[in-house]
C-alpha positions in Angstrom: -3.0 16.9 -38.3 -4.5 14.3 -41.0 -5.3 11.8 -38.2 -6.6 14.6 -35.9 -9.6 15.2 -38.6 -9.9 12.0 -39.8 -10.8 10.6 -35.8 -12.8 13.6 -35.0 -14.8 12.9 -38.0 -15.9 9.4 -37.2 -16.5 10.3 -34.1 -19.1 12.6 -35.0 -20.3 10.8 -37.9 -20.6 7.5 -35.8 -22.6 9.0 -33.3 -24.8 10.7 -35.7 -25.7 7.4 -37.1 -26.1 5.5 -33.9 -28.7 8.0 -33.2 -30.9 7.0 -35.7 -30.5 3.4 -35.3 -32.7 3.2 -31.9 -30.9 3.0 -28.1 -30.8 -0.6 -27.5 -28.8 -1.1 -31.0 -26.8 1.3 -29.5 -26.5 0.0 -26.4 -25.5 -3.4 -27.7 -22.7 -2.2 -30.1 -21.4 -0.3 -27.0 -21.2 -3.5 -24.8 -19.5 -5.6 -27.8 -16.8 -2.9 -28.2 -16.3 -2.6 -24.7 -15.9 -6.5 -24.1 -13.7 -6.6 -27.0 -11.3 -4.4 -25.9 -11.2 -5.4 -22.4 -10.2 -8.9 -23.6 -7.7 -7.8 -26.1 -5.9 -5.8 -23.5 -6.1 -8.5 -21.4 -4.3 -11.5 -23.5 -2.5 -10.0 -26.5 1.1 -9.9 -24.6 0.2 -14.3 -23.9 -1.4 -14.4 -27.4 1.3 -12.9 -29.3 4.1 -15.7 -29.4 3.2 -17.4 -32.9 3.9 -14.0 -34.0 6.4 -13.6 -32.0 8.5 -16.5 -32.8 8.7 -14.8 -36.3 8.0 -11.1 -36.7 8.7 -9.7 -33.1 8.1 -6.1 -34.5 4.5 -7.0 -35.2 3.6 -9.2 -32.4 1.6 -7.6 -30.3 0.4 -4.7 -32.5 -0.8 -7.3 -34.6 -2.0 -9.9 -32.1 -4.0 -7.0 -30.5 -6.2 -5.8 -33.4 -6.8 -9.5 -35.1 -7.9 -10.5 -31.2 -10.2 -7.0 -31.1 -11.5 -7.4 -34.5 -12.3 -10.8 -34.3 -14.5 -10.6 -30.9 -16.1 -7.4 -31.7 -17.5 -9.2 -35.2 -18.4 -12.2 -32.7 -20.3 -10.4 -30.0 -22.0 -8.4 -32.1 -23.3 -11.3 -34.6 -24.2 -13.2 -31.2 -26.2 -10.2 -29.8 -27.9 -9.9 -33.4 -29.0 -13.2 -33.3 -30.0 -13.8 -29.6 -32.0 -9.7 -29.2 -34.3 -9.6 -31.9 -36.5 -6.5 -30.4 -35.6 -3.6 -29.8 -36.5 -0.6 -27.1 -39.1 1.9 -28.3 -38.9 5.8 -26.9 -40.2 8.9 -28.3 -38.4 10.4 -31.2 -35.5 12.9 -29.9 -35.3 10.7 -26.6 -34.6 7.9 -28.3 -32.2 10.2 -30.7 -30.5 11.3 -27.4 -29.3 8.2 -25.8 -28.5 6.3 -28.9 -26.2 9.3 -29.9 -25.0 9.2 -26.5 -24.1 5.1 -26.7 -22.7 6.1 -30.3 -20.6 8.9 -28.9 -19.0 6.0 -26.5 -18.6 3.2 -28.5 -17.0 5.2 -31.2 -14.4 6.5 -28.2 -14.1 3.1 -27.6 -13.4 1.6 -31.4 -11.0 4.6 -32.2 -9.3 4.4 -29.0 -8.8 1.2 -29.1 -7.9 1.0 -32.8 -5.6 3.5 -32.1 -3.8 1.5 -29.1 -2.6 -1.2 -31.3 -1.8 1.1 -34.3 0.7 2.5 -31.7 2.3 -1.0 -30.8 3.1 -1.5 -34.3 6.5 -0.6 -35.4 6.0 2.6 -37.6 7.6 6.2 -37.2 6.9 8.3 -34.1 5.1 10.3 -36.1 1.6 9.1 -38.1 -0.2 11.0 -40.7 1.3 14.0 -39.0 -0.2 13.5 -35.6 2.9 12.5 -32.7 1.9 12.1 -29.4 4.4 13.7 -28.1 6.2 16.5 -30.0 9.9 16.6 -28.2 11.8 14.1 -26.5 11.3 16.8 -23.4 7.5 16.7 -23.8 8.1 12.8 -23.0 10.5 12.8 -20.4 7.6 14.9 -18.5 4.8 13.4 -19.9 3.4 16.2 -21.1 1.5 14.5 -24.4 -0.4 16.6 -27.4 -3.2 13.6 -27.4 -5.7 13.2 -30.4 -8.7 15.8 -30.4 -11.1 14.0 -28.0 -8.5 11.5 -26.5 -10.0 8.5 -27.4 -6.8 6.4 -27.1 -6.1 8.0 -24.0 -9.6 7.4 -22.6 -9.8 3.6 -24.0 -6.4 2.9 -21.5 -8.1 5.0 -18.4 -10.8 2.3 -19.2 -8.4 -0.7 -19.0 -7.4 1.0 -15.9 -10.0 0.6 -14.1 -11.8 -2.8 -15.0 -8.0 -4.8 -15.9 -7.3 -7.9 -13.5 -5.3 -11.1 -13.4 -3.6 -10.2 -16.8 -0.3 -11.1 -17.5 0.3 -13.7 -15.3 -1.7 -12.8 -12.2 -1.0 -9.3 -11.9 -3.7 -6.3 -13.2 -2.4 -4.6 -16.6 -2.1 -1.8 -15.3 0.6 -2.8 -12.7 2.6 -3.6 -15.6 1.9 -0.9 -17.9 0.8 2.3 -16.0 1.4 4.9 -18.9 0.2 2.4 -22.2 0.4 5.5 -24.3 3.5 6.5 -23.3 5.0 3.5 -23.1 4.4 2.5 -26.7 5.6 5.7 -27.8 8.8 5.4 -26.4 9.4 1.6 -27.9 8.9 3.5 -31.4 11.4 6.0 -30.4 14.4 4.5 -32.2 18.1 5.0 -33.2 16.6 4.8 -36.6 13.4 3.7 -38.0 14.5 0.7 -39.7 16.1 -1.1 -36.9 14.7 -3.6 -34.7 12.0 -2.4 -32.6 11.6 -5.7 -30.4 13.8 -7.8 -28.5 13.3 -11.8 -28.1 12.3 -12.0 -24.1 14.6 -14.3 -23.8 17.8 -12.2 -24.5 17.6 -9.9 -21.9 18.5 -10.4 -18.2 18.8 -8.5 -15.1 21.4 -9.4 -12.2 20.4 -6.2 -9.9 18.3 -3.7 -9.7 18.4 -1.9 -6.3 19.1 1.5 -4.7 22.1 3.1 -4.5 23.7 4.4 -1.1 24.3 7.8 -0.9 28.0 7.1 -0.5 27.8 5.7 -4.6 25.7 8.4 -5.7 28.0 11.0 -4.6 31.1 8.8 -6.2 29.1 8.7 -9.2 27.8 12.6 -9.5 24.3 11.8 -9.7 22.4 14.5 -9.3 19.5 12.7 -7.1 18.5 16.0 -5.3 15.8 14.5 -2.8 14.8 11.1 -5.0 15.9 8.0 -5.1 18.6 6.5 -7.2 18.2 3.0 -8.9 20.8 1.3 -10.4 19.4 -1.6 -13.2 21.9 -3.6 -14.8 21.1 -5.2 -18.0 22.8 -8.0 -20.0 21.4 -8.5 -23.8 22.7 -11.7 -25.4 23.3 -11.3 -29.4 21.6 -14.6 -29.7 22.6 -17.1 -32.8 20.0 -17.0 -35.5 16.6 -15.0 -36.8 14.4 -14.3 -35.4 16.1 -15.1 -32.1 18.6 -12.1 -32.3 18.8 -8.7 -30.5 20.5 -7.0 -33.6 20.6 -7.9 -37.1 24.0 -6.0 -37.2 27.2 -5.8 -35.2 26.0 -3.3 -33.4 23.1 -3.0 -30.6 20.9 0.2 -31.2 18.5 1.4 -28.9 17.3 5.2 -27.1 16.5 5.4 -23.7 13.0 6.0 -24.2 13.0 1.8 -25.2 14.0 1.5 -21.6 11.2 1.9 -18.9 11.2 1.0 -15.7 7.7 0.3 -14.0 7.6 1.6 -10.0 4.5 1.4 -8.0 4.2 4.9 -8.6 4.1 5.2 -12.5 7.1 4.6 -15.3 10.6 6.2 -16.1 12.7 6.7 -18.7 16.7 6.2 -17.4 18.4 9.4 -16.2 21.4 8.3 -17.2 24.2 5.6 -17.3 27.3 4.7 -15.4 30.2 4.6 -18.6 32.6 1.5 -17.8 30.7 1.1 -14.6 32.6 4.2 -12.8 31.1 7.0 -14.3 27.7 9.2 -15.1 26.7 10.5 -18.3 23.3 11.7 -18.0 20.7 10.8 -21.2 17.9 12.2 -23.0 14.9 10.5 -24.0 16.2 10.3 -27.7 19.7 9.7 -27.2 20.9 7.8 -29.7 23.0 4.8 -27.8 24.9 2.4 -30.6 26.7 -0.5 -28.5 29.0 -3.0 -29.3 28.9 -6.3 -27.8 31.3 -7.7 -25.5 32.4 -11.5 -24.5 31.1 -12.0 -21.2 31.7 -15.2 -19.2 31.2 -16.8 -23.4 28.9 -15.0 -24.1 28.3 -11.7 -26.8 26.4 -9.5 -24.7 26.0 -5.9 -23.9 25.9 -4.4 -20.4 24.3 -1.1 -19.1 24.1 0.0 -16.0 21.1 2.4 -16.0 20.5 5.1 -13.2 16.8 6.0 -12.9 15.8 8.6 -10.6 12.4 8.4 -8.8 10.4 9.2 -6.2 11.7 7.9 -2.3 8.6 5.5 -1.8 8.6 3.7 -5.0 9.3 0.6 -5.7 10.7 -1.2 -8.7 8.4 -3.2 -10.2 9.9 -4.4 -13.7 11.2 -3.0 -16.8 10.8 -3.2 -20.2 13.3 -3.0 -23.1 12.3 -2.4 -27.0 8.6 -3.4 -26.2 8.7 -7.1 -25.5 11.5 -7.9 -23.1 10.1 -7.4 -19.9 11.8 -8.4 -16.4 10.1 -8.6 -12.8 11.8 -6.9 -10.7 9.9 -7.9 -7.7 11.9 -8.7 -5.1 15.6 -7.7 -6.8 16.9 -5.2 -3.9 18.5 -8.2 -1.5 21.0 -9.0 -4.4 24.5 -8.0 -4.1 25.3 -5.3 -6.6 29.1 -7.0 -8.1 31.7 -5.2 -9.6 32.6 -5.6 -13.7 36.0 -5.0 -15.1 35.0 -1.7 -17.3 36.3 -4.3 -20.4 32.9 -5.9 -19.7 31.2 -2.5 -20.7 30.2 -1.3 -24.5 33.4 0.1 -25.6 31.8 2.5 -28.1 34.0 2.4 -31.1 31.0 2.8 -32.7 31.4 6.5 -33.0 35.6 7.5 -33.6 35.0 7.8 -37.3 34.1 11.2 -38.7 32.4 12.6 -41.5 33.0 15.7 -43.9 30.4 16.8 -46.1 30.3 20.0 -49.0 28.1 20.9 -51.7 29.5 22.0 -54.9 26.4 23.6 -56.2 26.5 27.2 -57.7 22.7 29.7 -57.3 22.1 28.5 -53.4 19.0 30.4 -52.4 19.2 32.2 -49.4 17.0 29.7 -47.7 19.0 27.0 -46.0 20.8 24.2 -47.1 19.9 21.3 -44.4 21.4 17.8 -44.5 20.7 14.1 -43.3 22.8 11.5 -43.0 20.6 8.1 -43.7 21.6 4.3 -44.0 22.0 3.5 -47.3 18.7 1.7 -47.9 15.6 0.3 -46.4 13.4 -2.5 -46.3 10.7 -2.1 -48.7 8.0 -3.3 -45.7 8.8 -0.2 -44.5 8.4 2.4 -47.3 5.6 0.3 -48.6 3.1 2.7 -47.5 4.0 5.7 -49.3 5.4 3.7 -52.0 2.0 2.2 -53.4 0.0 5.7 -53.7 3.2 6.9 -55.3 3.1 3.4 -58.1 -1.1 4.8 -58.3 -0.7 8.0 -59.5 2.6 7.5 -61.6 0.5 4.8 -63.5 -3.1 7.2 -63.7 -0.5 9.9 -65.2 0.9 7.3 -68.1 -2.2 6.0 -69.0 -3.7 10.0 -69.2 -0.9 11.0 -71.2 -1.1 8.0 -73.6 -4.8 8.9 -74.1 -4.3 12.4 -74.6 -5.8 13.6 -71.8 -6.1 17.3 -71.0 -4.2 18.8 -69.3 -1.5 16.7 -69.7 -1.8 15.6 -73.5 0.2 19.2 -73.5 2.4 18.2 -70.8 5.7 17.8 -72.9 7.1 21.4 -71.8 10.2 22.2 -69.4 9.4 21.0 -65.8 6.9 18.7 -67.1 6.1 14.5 -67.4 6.1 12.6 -70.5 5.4 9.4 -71.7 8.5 7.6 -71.5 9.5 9.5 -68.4 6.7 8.2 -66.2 6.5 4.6 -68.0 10.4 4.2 -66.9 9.4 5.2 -63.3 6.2 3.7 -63.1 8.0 0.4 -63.8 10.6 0.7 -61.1 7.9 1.9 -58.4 6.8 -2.0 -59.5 9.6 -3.0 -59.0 10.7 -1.5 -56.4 7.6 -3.4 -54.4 8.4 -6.5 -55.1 12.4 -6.3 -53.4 12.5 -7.3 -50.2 15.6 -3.9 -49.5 16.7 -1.3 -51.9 19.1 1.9 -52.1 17.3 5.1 -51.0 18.8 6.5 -54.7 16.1 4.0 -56.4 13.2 5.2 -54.4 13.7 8.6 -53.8 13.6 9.7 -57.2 10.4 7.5 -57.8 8.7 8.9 -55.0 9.3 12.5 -56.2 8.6 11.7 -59.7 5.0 10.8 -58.6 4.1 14.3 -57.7 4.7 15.9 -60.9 1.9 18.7 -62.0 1.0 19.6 -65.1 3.5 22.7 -65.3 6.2 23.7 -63.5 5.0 25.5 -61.0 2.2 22.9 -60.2 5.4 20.9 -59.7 7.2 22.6 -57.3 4.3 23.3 -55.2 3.4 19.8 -55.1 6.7 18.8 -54.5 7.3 20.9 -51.5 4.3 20.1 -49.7 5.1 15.5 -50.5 8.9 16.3 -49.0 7.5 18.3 -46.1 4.3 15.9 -45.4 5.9 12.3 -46.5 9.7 12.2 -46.9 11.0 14.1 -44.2 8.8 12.2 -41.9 9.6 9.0 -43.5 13.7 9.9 -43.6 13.0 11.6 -39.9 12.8 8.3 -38.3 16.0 6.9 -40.1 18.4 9.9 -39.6 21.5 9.2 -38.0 22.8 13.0 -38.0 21.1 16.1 -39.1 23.1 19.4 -39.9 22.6 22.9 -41.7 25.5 23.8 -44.2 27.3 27.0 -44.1 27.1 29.8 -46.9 30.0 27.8 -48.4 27.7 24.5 -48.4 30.3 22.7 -45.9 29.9 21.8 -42.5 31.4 24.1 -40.1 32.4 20.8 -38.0 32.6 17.3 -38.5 30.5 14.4 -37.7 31.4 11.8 -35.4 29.8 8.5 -37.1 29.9 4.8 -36.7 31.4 2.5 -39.6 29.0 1.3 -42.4 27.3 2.9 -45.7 25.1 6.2 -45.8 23.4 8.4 -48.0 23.8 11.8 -47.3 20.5 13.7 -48.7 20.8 17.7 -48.9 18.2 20.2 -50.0 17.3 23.5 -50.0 13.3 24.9 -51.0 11.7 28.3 -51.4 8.7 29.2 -52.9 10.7 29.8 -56.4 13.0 26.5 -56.4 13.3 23.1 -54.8 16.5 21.3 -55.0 17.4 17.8 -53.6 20.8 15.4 -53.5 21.7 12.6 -53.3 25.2 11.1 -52.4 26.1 7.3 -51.2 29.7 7.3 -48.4 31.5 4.5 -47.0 32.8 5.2 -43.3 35.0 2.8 -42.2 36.2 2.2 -38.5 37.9 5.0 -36.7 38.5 6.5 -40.3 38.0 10.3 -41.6 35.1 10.4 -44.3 35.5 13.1 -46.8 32.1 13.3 -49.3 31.5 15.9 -52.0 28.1 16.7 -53.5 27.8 18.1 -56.9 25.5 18.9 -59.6 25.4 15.2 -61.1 24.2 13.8 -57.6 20.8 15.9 -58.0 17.8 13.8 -58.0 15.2 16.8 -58.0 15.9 20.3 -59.5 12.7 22.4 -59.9 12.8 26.4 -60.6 9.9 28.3 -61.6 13.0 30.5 -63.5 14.5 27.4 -65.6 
């Protein structure tokens, strides 16, 4: 909602200004947007490999904004200097179609601002505002959009004037749903995994139709479209940054995969398991697969079903935004038969997880859960991280000074000196590491939003973990749960190997309560984790 008002704002404000600067400045400013934009679109995929070669993740987000910004600031200064007059009309006339050129050229900046924002890898959600709000509203394309559409209106735009991009072919043969598209390669297993894949990792031996004999065998409920069948092979690959996962495991959600038809772009149905069976998928299915030896090679091997409409035609597909495959061509090759060996085994998920809460004066409210990897990188929580380090250090310096109100701050619920000095010192810290354990940034980040009383607090501390943790844990979650009255889980959770943190809390308008507790699950073990009073890292209660 943030990111609603804050585009909707310069919209207007933009346009109001533009309409005071005369039409042909207007005109000109709408002209250098427009050609900046067009030629961003147009070479940032080609332009993107320095980047590449290092920080896949921020390739072409990156290489996208530094090319827009770059020949905006160019055309402009060149249009300054070669127009030195300007067009003279009557006063509201001239107010008119200067606001007018305004109104477009701010579309065009926002929208196209806002494009390469969304290739950069940060949470599905962004100051509150997700394109789409469930993983159905994406399977159907059935987007919530910014106020206006700029984004949306900046791609119809590429649309129509894109050509010869990306190796001959228009961009929008290879990218019919932008938007969409980049939506889906942020829509990861977990928001601190790898969000690209070297191109050069990922092949494609078929990709083809099935017969209608196979998709009976299979179960695939085709009902009137046609099914394709794309197998994929990602290598592990040896060193950084030429690796598909950092970790012995390959994450990725379906919405990563997209296959581009002439018709539009999907989103796998399902997958065949061992090569002999269908499991159907949703968008945000979390798929954690181990890699095989294949003909000497460490690779995993999907056979994706995508269901779409009888005159279509593969064109290519994409996989974790910059592995792309033509497909062009694919449906003469001969689909061959794996040994189900070949296939992701999946021991990633026969261990299982018990958690319970020994906490006594649980609220009514509920007691929710996430499970979370046991830390981050600090490039990724650097964002909320730096505000938090701001106002930790404005509330020691105030306090030291005597400031009111908080030179009277050294009551129950309350700062005091050496309180934020210790935290304002690890929030330094903390910025300089490259990882750390959530249990050193969590409390930091909470301890930033004290008030000057306790109930300034807890209101304060509600609205940060609704508006800024949960969507910054949201994207890192590996399993979310509500515990029973007896703060257990009623079932256990199936979980790969490797170290969590299992966060809990419970907030009304009278209390908030967070914990904090680090488990080991090893492979195909039974996890047992109890939570109690000492693992609290926030306990505020307007009755303590």
């Amino acid at each position: 909602m943030i990111l609603q008002f804050i585009v909707l704002l310069f919209i207007i404000l933009f346009a109001l200004y533009m309409a005071n600067e005369g039409p042909l400045s207007a005109l000109l400013l709408l002209c250098a947007s427009f050609f900046a934009s067009t030629l961003a679109m147009g070479v940032y995929q080609a332009w993107a490999n320095p980047i590449l070669n290092h920080r896949p993740d921020f390739a072409y987000g990156v290489t996208f904004l530094l090319v827009f910004f770059l020949a905006f600031s160019l055309i402009r200064t060149a249009f300054d200097y070669l127009i030195r007059g300007d067009v003279e009309l009557p006063l509201w006339p001239g107010r008119i179609v200067g606001g007018a050129f305004g109104f477009f050229t701010a579309m065009i900046l926002v929208g196209t601002v806002m494009a390469g924002v969304q290739m950069l890898p940060l949470p599905s959600s962004i100051l509150g505002y997700s394109r789409y709000d469930t993983a159905a509203d994406l399977a159907s394309n059935s987007p919530s959009g910014l106020w206006l559409d700029p984004d949306g209106f900046v791609t119809s735009l590429w649309g129509m004037v894109s050509g010869r991009s990306m190796g001959g072919h228009s961009f929008s043969k290879y990218n019919p749903q932008p938007l969409r598209q980049w939506f889906g390669d942020r829509y990861t297993v977990q928001y601190a995994g790898a969000k690209a894949l070297p191109p050069s990792l990922l092949h494609v031996p078929f990709a083809g139709p099935l017969p209608a004999a196979m998709i009976t065998r299979y179960g695939i409920p085709a009902a009137g479209k046609q099914a394709i069948l794309v197998r994929t092979e990602v290598n592990h690959g040896s060193a950084q940054p030429d690796v598909s996962s950092d970790q012995g495991y390959f994450r990725l959600t379906p919405a990563e995969v997209q296959l581009v038809t002439s018709g539009g772009m999907y989103f796998p149905s399902g997958y065949l398991v061992d090569g002999r069976r269908y499991a159907p998928l949703k968008p945000n299915t979390a798929l954690v697969d181990d890699f095989r030896t294949v003909h000497g090679h460490r690779r995993v091997v999907q056979d994706w079903i995508f269901l779409i409409p009888a005159n279509d035609q593969p064109v290519a597909l994409h996989m974790k935004q910059t592995a792309t495959v033509d497909l062009t061509g694919m449906t003469s090759e001969k689909l061959e038969p794996l040994r189900a060996s070949a296939y992701p085994q999946l021991p990633y998920n026969n261990s299982s997880l018990t958690v319970h809460l020994a906490a006594g004066n649980l609220s009514s409210a509920p007691v929710d859960m996430w499970i979370i990897p046991a830390g981050t990188r600090m490039a990724d929580v650097r964002f909320v991280m730096q505000p938090a380090s701001s106002r930790l250090g404005r509330i020691r310096r105030a306090i030291r000074a005597g400031k009111p109100p908080w030179s009277s701050a050294n009551i129950t619920g309350t700062p005091n000196t050496s309180m934020t000095t210790m935290y304002h010192q690890n929030a330094l810290n903390l910025r300089l590491q490259h990882d750390a354990a959530w249990a050193q940034i969590l409390p930091v980040l909470f301890a930033s939003q004290v008030g000057t009383n306790t109930n300034n607090s807890l209101t304060r501390m509600r609205s940060y973990f609704r508006s800024s943790i949960k969507p910054l844990l949201a994207g890192q979650r590996v399993a979310a749960r509500t515990l029973n009255a007896q703060g257990s889980l009623n079932k256990a959770i199936k979980i790969g190997p490797g170290q969590y943190d299992v966060i809990i809390w419970t907030h009304t308008a009278a209390q908030m309560r967070v914990w904090l507790k680090s488990v080991t699950v090893h492979e195909g073990g039974k996890a047992a984790v109890q939570v109690s009073s000492g693992d609290k890292i926030v306990n505020y209660s307007i009755a303590q």
